[in-house]
C-alpha positions in Angstrom: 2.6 -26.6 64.6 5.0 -27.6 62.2 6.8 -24.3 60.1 4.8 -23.7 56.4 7.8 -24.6 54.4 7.6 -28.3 55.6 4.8 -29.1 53.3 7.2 -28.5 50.5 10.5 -30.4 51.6 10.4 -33.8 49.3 10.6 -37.1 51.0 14.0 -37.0 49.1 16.7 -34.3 47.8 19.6 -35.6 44.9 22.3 -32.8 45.5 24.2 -33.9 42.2 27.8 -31.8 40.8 28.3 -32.4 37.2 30.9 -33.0 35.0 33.6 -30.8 33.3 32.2 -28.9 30.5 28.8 -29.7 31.4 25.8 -27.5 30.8 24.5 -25.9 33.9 22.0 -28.5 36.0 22.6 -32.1 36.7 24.7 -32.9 33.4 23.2 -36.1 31.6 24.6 -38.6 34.0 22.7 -37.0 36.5 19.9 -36.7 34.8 19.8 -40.1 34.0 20.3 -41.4 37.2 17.0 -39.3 38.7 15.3 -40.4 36.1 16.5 -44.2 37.1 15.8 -43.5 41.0 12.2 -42.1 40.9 11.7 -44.9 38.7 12.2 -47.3 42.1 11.0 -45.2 44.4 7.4 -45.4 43.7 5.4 -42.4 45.1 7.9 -40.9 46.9 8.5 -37.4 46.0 12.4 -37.0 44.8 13.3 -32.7 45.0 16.4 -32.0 42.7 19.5 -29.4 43.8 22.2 -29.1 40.6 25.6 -27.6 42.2 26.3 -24.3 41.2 30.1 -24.0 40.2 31.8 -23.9 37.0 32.5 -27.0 36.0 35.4 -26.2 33.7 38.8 -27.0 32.9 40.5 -24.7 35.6 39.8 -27.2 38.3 40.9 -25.2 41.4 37.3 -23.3 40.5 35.8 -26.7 42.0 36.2 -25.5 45.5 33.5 -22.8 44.3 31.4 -26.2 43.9 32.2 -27.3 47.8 31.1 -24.2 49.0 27.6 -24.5 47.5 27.1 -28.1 47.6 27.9 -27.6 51.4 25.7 -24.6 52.2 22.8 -25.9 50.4 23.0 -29.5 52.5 23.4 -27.6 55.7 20.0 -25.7 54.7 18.1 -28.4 53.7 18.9 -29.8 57.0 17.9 -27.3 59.1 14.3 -26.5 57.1 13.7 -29.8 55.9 15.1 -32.5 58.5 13.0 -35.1 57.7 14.3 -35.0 53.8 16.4 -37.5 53.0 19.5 -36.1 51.2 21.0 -38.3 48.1 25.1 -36.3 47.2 25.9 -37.5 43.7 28.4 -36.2 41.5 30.3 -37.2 38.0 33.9 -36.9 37.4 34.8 -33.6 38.4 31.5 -33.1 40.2 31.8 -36.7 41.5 35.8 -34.7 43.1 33.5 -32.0 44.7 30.7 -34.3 46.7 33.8 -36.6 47.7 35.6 -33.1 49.3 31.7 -32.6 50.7 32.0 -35.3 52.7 34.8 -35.2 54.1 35.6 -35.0 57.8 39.1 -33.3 57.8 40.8 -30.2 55.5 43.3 -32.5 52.5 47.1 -32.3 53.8 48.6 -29.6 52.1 45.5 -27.4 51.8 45.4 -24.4 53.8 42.0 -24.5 56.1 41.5 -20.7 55.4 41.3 -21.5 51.5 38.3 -24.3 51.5 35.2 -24.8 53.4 34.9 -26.3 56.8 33.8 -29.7 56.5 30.3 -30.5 57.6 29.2 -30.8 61.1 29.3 -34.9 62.1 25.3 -34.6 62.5 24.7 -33.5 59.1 25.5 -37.3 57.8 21.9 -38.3 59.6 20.3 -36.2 56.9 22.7 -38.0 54.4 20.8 -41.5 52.5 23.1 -42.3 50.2 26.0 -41.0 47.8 26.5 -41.6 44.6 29.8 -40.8 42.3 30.6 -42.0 38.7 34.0 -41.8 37.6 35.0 -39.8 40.5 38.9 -39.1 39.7 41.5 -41.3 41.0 44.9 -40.4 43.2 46.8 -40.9 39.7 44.5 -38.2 37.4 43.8 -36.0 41.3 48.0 -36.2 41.5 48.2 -35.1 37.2 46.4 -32.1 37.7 48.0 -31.2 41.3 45.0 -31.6 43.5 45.2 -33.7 46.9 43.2 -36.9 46.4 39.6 -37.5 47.2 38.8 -39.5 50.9 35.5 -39.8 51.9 34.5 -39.2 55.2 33.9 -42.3 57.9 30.7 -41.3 58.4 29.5 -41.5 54.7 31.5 -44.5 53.6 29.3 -47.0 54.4 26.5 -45.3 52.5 28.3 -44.7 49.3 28.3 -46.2 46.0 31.8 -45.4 44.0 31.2 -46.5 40.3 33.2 -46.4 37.4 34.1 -48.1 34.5 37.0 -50.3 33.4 39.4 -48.6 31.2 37.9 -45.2 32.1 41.3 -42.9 32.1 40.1 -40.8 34.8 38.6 -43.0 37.8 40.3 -46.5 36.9 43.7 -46.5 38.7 45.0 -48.4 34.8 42.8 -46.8 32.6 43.8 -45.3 29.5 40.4 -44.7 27.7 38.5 -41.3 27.6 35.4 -42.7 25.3 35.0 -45.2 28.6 34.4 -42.0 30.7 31.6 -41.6 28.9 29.9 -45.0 29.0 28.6 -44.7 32.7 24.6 -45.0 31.4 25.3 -47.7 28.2 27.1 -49.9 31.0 24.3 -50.2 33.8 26.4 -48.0 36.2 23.9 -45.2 36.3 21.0 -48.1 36.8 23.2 -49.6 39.7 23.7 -46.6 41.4 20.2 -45.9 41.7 19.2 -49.0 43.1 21.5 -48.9 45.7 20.7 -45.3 46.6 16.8 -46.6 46.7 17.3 -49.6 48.8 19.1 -47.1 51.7 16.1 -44.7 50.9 13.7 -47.3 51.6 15.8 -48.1 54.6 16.0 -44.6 55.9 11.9 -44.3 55.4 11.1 -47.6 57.4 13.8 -46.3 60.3 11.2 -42.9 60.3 8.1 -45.3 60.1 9.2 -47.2 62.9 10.4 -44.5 65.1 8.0 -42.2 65.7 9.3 -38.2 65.8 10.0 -36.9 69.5 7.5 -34.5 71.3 7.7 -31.0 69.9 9.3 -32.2 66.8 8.2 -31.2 63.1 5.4 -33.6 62.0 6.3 -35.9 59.0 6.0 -34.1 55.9 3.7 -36.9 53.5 1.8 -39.2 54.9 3.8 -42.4 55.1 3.3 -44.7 52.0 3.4 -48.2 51.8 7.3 -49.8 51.3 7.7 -52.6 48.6 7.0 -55.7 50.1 10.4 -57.1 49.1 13.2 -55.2 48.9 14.6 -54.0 45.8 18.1 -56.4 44.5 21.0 -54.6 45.9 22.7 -54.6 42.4 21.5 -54.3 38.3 23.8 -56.3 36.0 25.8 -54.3 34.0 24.6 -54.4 30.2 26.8 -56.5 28.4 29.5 -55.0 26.4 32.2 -56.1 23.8 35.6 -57.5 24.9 37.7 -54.8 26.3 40.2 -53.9 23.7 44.3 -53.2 24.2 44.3 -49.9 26.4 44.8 -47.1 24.7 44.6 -43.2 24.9 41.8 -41.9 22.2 43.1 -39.0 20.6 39.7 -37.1 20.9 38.7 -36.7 24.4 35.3 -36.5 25.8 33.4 -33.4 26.0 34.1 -32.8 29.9 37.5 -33.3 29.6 40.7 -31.1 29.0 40.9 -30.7 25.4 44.8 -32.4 25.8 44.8 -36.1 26.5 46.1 -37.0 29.7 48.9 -39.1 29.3 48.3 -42.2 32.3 51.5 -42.9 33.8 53.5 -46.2 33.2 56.6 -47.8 33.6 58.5 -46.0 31.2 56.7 -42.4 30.9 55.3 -40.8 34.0 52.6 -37.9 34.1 53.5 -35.0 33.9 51.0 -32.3 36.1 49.6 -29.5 33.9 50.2 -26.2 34.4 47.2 -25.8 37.3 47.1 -24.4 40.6 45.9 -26.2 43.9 42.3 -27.0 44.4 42.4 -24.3 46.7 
């Protein structure tokens, strides 16, 4: 007999950080972009898990965020294997699901100060991931953090999106307003096609391949796929001409409250006063 809990696992779990400054649960990215993927999912039930970490301006308090995002992966694996697990994160939450995937410790970052990363088997559990505006080298390098790698064994099942201009994932940005553009643009829409077509790949892999002897039974009945598959991409919504880059004095809500200054031939960027990430 299969354990009582595994009426309640969903066919799918979105494990999503948010962004600096957000409000505690997914942020509005991420609630846009569940919102978008149960929307091309049919009726395949979609569980939610928000990260539980600060989210704020001291960014070394992000390793907080590994921890949980970690632990509550490993659980769900263990009482719900047959869930299909979705990592998303935006901007610094999109930093945090990077460092969850990863397969070795950051150079320069003691083992004893951050979590081990995930056992290899854990990325079978693992659909798809999902990060907007996740920080490049350049803004990881500005506030002294190691930059973000993700692991071999979730790089072929990740979507990295961000926006042109944006000042904190685009490697020449010099915008903050971009940063916040990731649902206007499409990206959020794009994102959650991709993550439904490797759903909908993951479920006909479970369809087709019946579970072992002695292993849980499925949790739903199995419903019918689409009979075509969904387009691997949405067309961004068209926008105005990009105009001159250029740092906007106000930055966005998630953001330090000082503009970050992007580095450039004459200037470079000067780190703020902030610790390691671990």
């Amino acid at each position: 007999m299969p354990p009582a809990h595994a009426a309640a696992c969903p066919d799918a779990e979105v494990v999503f950080a948010r962004g600096t400054t957000e409000a505690p649960g997914l942020g509005p990215t991420g609630d846009a972009f569940v919102d978008s993927l149960r929307s091309h999912v049919g009726p395949k039930s979609i569980g939610v898990y928000a990260v539980d970490y600060p989210a704020t301006t001291d960014f070394p308090t992000a390793v907080e965020g590994i921890t949980d995002a970690r632990t509550h992966i490993l659980a769900t694996a263990a009482s719900c294997p047959r869930t299909k697990m979705v990592l998303g994160g935006f901007s610094q939450g999109a930093a945090v699901m990077g460092f969850v995937t990863a397969n070795a410790v950051p150079d320069g970052v003691a083992a004893s100060d951050v979590p081990a990363p995930m056992p290899p088997d854990v990325a079978n559990h693992v659909a798809a991931v999902a990060l907007f505006g996740k920080p490049s080298t350049r803004f990881m390098h500005a506030i002294n953090d190691p930059p973000i790698t993700i692991g071999p064994q979730y790089l072929g099942k990740t979507i990295d999106l961000c926006v042109d201009n944006d000042l904190v994932c685009d490697a020449h940005g010099s915008s903050f307003s971009a940063h916040n553009q990731y649902e206007d643009s499409g990206m959020v829409d794009q994102g959650a096609v991709f993550v439904a077509n490797q759903l909908q790949a993951a479920w006909a892999t479970d369809v087709a391949v019946p579970p072992a002897a002695g292993a849980p039974a499925p949790q739903t009945p199995p419903t019918p796929l689409p009979s075509a598959p969904l387009p691997l991409s949405v067309p961004a919504a068209p926008g105005a001409p990009a105009a001159p880059p250029a740092v906007i004095a106000a930055p966005a809500p998630h953001l330090p409250a000082e503009p970050l200054t992007p580095p450039g031939p004459a200037t470079p960027v000067a780190p703020p006063p902030v610790g390691p990430l671990a």
